[in-house]
N, C-alpha and C positions, 0 to 999 in steps of 0.2 A: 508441368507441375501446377497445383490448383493455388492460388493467390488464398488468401489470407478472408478477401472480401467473399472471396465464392463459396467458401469452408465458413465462414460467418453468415452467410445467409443460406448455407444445405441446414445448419444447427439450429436456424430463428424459424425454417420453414417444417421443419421435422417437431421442432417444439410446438408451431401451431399448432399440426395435426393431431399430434398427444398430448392433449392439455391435463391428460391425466397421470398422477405425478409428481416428481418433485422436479425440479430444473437441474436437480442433480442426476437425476435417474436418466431423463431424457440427454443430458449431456455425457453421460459413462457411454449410453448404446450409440453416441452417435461416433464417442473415441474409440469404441470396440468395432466398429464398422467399417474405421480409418485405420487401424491396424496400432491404434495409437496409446505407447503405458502410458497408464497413471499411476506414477508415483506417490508414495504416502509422502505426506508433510507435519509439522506437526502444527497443534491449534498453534491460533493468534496470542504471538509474545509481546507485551509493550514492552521487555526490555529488548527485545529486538527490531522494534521498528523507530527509526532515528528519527523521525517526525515526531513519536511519542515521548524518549526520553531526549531530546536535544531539542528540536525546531521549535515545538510549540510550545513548552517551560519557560525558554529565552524569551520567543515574539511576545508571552503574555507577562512576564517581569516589567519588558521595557513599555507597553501598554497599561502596566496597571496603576490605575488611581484616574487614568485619565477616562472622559468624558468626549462623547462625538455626538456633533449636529445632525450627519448625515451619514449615507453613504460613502459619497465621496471620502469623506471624513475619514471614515472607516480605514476606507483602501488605502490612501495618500500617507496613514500612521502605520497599517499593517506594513506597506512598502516600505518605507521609512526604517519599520525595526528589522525587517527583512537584512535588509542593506547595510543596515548597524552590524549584525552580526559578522565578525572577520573571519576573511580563509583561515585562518591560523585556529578561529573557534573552531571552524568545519573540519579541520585535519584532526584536532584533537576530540570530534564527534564520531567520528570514522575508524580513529586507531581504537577508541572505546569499543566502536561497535563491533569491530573482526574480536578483538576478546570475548565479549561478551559469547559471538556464535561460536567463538574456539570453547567456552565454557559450559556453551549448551550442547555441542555434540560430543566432548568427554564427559558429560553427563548423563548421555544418550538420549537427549529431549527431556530430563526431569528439572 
């Protein structure tokens, strides 16, 4: 069976060669070659991705008004609000989010 790194670099060495393109086109012919489907998906939802309506909402609430020196700074308060948020948020980010896809696929993606 081919690892993961050897099928990542037959696809960065097949992209070299055909620079002409899109990185999608060169990536279809390389899955078409591996015998491999591609599935439709549908475009980029923010209500489906929990970084967009959960993680980063909260981390920027508990950061705003405040002011940093540096980097350090930065990271030491991003961690900080990280940490703040409780499992109990994160279960209740999570039962949101299986709704939310139970909502888009009776939907049928609209």
């Amino acid at each position: 069976m081919e690892t993961t790194q050897t099928f990542c670099q037959q696809l960065m060495d097949l992209a070299s060669r055909q620079c002409t393109g899109s990185h999608s086109t060169v990536c279809e012919r390389v899955l078409a070659t591996k015998q491999i489907t591609v599935l439709e998906h549908p475009a980029y939802s923010p209500d489906l991705a929990p970084h967009d309506f959960f993680l980063f909402p909260n981390v920027k609430e508990i950061l705003k008004g405040k002011h940093f020196g540096d980097i350090d700074d930065i990271r030491s308060n991003t961690t900080a609000a990280l940490k703040a948020i409780s499992q109990n948020q994160f279960q209740n980010c999570f039962e949101g989010w299986t709704r939310r896809w139970h909502r888009r696929i009776a939907s049928q993606g609209e």
